[in-house]
N, C-alpha and C positions, 0 to 999 in steps of 0.2 A: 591625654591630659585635659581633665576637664576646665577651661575660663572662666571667669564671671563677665556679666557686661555691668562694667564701669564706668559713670558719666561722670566728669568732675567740674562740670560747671558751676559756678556758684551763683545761689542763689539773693535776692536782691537783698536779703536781712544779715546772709554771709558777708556779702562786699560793703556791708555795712559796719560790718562785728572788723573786719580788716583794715579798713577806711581810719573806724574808731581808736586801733590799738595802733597804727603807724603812722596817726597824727600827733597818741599820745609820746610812741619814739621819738620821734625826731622833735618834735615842741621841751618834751620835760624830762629827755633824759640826753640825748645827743648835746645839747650844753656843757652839761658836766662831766663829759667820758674827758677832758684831759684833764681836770683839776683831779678824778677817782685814780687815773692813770700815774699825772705827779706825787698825790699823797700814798699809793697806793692803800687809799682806805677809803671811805664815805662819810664825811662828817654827818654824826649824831643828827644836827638841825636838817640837813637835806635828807637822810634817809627817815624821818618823820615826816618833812613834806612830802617827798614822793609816794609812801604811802597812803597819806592823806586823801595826795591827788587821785590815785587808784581808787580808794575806796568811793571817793565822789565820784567818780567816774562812772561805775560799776565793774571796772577791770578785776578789782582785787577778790580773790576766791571765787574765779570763774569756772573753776572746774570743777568747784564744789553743788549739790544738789540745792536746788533753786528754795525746796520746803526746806532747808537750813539755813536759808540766808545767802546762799551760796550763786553764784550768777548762772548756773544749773544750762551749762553750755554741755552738749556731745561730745565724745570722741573726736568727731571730723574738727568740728567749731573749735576746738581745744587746739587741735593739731597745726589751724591757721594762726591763731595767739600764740603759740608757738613759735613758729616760723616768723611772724612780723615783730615779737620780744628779740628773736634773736638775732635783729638787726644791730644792734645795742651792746654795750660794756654790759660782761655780765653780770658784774658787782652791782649794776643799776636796774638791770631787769627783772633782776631776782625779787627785789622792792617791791615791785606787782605783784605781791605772794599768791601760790599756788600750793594752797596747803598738800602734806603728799595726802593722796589718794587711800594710803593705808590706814588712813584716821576712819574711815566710813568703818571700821571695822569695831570704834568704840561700841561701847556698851553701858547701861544704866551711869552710874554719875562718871564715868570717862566721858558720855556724851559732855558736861555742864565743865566739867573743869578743862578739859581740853580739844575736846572736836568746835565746837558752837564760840570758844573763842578765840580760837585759829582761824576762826572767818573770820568775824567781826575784827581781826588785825589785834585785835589784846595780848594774844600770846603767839610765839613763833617755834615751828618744830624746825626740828635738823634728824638727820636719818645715819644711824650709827651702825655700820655694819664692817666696813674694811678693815682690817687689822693688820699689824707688818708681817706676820706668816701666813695671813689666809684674803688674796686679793681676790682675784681671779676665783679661786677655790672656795667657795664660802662655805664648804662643806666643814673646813678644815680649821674653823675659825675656835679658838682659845677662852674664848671668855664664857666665863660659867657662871650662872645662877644659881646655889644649892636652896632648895627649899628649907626653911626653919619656923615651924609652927605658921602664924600667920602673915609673912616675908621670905622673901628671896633675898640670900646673901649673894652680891656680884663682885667677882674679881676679874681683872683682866684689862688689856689695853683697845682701845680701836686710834685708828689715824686716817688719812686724808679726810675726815668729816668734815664736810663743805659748811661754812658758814654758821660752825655750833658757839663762835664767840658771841652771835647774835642772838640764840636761840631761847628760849624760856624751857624749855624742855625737849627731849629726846624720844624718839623711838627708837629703842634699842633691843640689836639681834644677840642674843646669849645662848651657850649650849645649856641644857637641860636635860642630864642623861644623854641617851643615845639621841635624840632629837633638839632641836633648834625652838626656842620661844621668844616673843615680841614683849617689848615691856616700855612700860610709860614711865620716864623716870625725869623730874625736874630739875634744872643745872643747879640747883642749891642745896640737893640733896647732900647729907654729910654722907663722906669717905668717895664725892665724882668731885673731880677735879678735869678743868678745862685751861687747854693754852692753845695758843697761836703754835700751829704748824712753820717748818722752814719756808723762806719768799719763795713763791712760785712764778716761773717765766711767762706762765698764762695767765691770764686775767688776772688780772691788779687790784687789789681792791676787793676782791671774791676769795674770803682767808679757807683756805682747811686747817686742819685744827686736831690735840691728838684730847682723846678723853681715856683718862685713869680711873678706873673703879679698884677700891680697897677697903675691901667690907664692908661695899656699900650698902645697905638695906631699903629694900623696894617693898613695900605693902605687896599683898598676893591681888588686891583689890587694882592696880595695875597693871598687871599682864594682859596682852592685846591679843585678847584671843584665847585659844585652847595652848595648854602647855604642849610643845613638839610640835605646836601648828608654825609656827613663826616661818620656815622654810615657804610653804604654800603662798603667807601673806608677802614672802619677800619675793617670789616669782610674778605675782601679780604685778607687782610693784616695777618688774625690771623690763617686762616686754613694755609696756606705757611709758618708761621713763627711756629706753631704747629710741623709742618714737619720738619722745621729745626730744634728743640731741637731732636727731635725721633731722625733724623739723628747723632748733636753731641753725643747724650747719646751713641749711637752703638757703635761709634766711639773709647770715651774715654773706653767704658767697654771693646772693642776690646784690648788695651794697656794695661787696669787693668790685662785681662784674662794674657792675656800673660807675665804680669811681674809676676803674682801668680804661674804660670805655669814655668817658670826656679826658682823661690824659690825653691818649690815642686820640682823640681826635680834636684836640687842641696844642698839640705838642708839637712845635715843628722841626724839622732838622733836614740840610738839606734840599729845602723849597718848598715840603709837603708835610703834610701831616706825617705820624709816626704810625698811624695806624693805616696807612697807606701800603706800607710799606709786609709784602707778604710775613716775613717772621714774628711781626706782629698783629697784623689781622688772623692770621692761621690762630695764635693764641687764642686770641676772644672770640673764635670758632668755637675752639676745642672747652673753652670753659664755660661759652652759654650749650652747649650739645649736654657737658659734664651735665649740667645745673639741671638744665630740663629732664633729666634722663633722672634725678634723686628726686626731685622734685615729683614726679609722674610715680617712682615707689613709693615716695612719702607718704602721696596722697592716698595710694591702694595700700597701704597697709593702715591707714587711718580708715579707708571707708571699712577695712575689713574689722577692726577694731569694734566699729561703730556696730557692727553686725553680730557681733560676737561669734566672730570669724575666723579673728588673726590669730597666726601661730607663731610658735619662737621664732622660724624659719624667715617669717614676713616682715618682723622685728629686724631680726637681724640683716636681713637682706641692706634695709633702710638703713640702720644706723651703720652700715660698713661699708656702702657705697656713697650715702649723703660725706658722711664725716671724713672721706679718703678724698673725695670728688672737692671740697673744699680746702684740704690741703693744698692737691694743685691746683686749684685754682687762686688761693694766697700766693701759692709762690711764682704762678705767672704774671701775678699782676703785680709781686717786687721788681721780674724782669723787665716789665713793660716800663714800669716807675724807672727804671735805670738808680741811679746814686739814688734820687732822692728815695727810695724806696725803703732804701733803709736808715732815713732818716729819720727822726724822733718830731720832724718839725711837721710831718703826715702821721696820717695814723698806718698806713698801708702795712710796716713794719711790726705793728701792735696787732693788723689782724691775721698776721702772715705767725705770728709769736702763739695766738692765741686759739690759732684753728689747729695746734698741736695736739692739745689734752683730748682734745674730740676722737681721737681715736684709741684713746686710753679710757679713761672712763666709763663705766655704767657698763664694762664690758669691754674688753680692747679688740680689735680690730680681729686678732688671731682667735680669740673667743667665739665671734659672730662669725669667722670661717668654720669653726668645729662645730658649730652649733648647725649651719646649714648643709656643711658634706654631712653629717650625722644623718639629718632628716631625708635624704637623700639615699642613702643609702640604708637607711632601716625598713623600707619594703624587702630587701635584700636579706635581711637578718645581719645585717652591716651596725 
């Protein structure tokens, strides 16, 4: 089995770009993770500063191409904004917008009316694909577009749609015939209709959301792409976005290790510290080894990215061992916290709540197992 040699040291503009994005966590958004927590929402005035902040910054559409305006960062560079955003409530990091990736796909005036001011922070997309019969499956997804002269008529439902009450417009995956098409469709469009999803135990503040289309009509002049292409732009979409949870999971477990790590070693009981004590120190063994170990795939499947490289295989590897490695490692460090761990007057409980959906999302844990025995065994005829 052939290796690559892989160096992951970063470089001095890298620990710069790191430096820049976990001074702006912990300064302008770590403040407000218990007031987004209590209301579970973002008041209006603070999510316009925070973007604000971002945009002065240069944080905001860093992963967009630099000739758009775009702060025109790599794969790799992407992958460490990433991981140091995902230190953070994620109803506050999201703020930093990362328009998706699938917009580079616009064309002639999609460029002017939605890609160009999805940087500039004017307009915000939300990405509409899950439906309640087709999670996991997106093969199997319900919602149709029929063409009618110079429009598509759409019916159909989607749900868990992360953060579309925020959204100015949609990317939306519809069947078309035998095939699957991407379409650009505005939350004010008549016959889409948008509500708040049920509360969810993860992230507070970060709403999903279900959206109804009822003969809604979409210009032909917005479809993203080749009609039946949509499947292609949504795979693109999932191995990237895969990498990005790996990434936040490192991130947040990075915070977890280290608030469980001054308990432990400020904690006394006993006469000594608690992390003195083996059942505890074994813990924060076993969850800096975890860390390092996602952390070290993370990073090789970002440099492979960056290469054009990585395969679903590499994807998933990251997002199933980051996002599982994080769970325990949340829930060692409730143990370590004792009572107070699940008290509400820490956050440890919020991130032990929140490191749940990591392995559901953008693909559940069970998905990135089928997807790599697959690759695996298809030299096989497997």
């Amino acid at each position: 089995m052939r290796t690559e040699s892989v160096h992951f040291a970063l470089t001095t503009e890298q620990h710069m770009i790191v430096d820049t994005v976990r001074g702006f966590v912990e300064t302008e958004l770590y403040p407000y993770e218990d007031e987004v927590e209590r209301l579970d929402d973002v008041p209006k005035e603070l999510a316009d500063e925070i973007r604000r902040k971002a945009l002065s910054s240069g944080l905001y559409a860093a992963n967009m191409p630099a000739e758009l305006g775009g702060g025109g960062l790599d794969a790799f560079d992407m992958t460490l904004v990433e991981r140091e955003l995902g230190r953070a409530s994620y109803a506050l990091q999201m703020l930093v917008t990362r328009p998706s990736n699938i917009l580079q796909a616009c064309r002639d005036e999609q460029i002017d009316v939605y890609l160009l001011p999805a940087i500039r922070g004017e307009r915000h997309d939300c990405l509409a694909m899950t439906e309640p019969g087709a999670g996991s499956d997106v093969r199997s997804m319900r919602t149709r577009a029929v063409r009618d002269g110079d429009d598509y008529v759409v019916n159909g439902i989607k749900h868990f749609i992360s953060h579309a009450d925020q959204a100015d417009f949609v990317i939306l995956f519809a069947r078309t015939g035998p095939g699957i098409t991407a379409f650009l469709v505005d939350t004010d469009t008549p016959g889409l209709s948008v509500r708040r999803g049920s509360p969810c135990v993860s992230h507070r503040g970060y709403h999903q959301c279900e959206l109804s289309f009822a003969d809604c009509r979409i210009p032909a002049r917005q479809r993203l792409g080749e009609e039946g292409a949509g499947f292609e732009l949504m795979a693109e979409w999932l191995g990237s976005s895969r990498l990005a949870v790996a990434a936040t999971s490192v991130g947040r477990a990075r915070r977890v290790l280290e608030s469980a790590t001054e308990w432990a070693a400020t904690r006394e009981q006993f006469g000594q510290s608690i992390g003195r004590f083996q059942g505890t120190g074994f813990k924060l063994a076993d969850m800096l080894t975890e860390l390092e170990a996602a952390e070290l795939l993370m990073l090789r499947a970002a440099w492979k990215l960056g290469q054009g490289s990585m395969t679903d295989q590499d994807a998933a590897m990251a997002k199933l061992f980051a996002s599982e490695a994080l769970g325990r490692i949340t829930d060692h460090a409730v143990q370590i916290f004792g009572g107070m761990g699940l008290m509400t007057e820490l956050p440890i409980e919020r991130f032990w709540r929140d490191a749940r959906v990591e392995r559901i999302w953008d693909g559940t844990s069970e998905i990135q197992r089928h997807i790599i025995s697959r690759a695996l065994l298809r030299p096989y005829g497997g």
